[in-house]
Each structure stands twice: as C-alpha cells, then as structure tokens.
C-alpha positions as a printed NumPy array, in Angstrom:
array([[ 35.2  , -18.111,  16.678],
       [ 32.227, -17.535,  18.765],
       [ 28.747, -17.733,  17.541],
       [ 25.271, -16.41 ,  19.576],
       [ 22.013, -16.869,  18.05 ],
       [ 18.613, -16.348,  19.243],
       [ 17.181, -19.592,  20.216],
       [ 13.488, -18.63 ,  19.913],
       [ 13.574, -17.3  ,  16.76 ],
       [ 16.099, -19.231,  14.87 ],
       [ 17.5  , -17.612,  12.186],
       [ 16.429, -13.961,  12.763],
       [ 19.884, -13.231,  13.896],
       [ 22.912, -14.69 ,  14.471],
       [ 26.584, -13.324,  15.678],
       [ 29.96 , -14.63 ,  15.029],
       [ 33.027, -12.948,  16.323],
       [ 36.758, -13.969,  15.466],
       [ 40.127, -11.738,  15.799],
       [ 42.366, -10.953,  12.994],
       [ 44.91 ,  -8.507,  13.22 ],
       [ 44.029,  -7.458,  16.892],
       [ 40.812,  -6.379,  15.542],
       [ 37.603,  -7.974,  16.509],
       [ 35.286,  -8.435,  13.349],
       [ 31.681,  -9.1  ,  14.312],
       [ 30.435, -10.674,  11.739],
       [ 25.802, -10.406,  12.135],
       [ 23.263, -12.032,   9.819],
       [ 19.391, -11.72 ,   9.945],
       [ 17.028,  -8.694,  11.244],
       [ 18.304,  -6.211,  13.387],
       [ 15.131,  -5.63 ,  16.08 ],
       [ 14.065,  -4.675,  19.77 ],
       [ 13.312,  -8.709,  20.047],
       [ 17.299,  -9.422,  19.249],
       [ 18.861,  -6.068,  20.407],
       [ 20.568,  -8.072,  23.615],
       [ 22.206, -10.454,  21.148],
       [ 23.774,  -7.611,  19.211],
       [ 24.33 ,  -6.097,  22.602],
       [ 26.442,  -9.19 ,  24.007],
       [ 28.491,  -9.018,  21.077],
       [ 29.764,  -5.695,  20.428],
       [ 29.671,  -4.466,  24.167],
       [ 31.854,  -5.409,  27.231],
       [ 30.185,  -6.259,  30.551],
       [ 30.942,  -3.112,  33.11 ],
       [ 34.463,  -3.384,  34.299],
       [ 35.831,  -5.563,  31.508],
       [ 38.385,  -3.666,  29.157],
       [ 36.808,  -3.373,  25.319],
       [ 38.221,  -4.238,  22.42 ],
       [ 40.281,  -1.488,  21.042],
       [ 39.234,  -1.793,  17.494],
       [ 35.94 ,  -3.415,  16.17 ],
       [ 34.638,  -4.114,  12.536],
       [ 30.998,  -4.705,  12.41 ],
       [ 30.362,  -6.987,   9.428],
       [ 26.626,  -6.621,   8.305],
       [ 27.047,  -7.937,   4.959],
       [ 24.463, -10.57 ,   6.53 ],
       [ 22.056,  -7.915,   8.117],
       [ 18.638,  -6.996,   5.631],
       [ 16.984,  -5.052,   8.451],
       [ 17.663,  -2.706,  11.23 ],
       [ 15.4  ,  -0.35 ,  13.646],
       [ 16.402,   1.963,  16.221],
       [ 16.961,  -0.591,  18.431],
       [ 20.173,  -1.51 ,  16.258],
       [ 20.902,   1.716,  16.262],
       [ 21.391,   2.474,  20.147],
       [ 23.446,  -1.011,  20.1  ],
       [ 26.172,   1.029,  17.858],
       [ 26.017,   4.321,  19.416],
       [ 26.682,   2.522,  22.918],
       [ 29.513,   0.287,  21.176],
       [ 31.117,   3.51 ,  20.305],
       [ 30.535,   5.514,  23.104],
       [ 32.483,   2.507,  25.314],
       [ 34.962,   1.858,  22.492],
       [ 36.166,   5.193,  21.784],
       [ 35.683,   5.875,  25.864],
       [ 38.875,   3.97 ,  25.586],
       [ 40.667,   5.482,  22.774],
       [ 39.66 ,   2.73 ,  19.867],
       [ 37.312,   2.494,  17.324],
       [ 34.059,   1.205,  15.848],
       [ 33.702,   0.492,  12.114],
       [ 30.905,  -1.181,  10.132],
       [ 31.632,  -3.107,   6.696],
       [ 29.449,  -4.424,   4.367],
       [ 25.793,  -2.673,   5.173],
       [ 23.288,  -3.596,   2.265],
       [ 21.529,  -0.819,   0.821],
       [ 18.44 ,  -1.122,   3.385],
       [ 20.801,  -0.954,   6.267],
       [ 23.179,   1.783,   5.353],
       [ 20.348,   4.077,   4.221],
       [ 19.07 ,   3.737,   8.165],
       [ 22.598,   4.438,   9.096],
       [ 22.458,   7.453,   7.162],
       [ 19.274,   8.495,   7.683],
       [ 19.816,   8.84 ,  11.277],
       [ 23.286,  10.323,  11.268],
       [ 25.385,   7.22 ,  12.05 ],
       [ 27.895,   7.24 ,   9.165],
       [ 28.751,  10.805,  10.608],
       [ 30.212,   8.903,  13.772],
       [ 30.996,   5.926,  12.515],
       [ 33.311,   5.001,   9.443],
       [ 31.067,   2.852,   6.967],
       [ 33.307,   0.862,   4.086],
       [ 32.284,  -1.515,   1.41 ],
       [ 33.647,  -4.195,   2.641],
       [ 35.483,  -5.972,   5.919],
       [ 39.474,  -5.761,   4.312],
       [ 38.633,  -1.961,   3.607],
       [ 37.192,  -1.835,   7.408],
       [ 40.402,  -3.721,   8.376],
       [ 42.834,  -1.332,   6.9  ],
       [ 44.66 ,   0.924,   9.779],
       [ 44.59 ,   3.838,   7.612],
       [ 40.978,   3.144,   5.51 ],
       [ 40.505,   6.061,   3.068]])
C-alpha cells in the first residue's frame, strides 16, 4: 500500500492505493480542492507513456468535500482509463460528495455504488 498526503496542509487529504483482485482501489480522505488536486491527480492518473490501470475503484468514503477541481481529476482518470478499454468506478461518496457528482453529470459517466465490494464486483448491478 502506498500512501501520499499533502505535507503543507496535513490532514486535508490523504491517498492510499492497494490492489485486490487486479483492481486498483484508491482509497482518499479529507477535502477535495484546487490546493490538493495534484495529489488526487498522482493517484488516479498514469504519467504519459506509462500503461493505466485497467480497472480503478475510487473509495471516497473518507472524502466530505469536493469542487470542480475534483471533478476534472475524474473526468481525466476516465478519459485515460477507458482510452484503454478499462474502467473508473467510485464507492462510498457521502451525501455532500455524490450530490456534486450528480449535480454536474458525473454519475452519468461514471458507475457510483454504495460501497467498495459493490464497486469491486465484475458485473455490479
């Protein structure tokens, strides 16, 4: 497990990311903002050249804010993973976050579940 945190503001957001099942969970806790968005960034996206993870679970269970700058993070994520025939999939959004997800159209791309194991299923309902 690898974990990234924001050294000058600690505790506004942190990132862990582990591997189970050949999918890579992302597991983010704190505020989502323009101040953090390269954090995010270096966690769900591969530098230029590298190969992407096939299949991603974003776990916000931990996240209690997101802007737009959270936003462009996911919509980049999935542009690159589904550029190479995977997926994106975010588990676990509280209220605040999902209704920013929705609000802006995200949950159309993206499959939101209630939790990680439902993210994790191949074949999620």
């Amino acid at each position: 497990m690898t974990d990234i945190e924001k050294a000058d503001r600690p505790g506004s957001l942190s990132v862990a990311h582990r591997v189970v099942d050949g999918v890579r969970v992302v597991t983010v806790h704190g505020e989502i903002d323009h101040d953090v968005k390269d954090v995010l960034r270096e966690a769900l996206l591969c530098e230029e050249g590298a190969v992407p993870p096939l299949r991603v679970v974003a776990d916000l269970s931990g996240v209690t804010f997101m802007d737009s700058s959270g936003i462009n993070v996911f919509l980049a994520a999935y542009r690159q993973v589904t550029g190479a025939q995977g997926w994106l999939r975010i588990a676990a959004a509280q209220e605040p976050v999902l209704h920013v997800l929705r609000l802006v159209g995200v949950d159309d791309l993206l499959a939101c579940h209630p939790t990680t194991e439902q993210a994790l299923n191949p074949d999620p309902a």
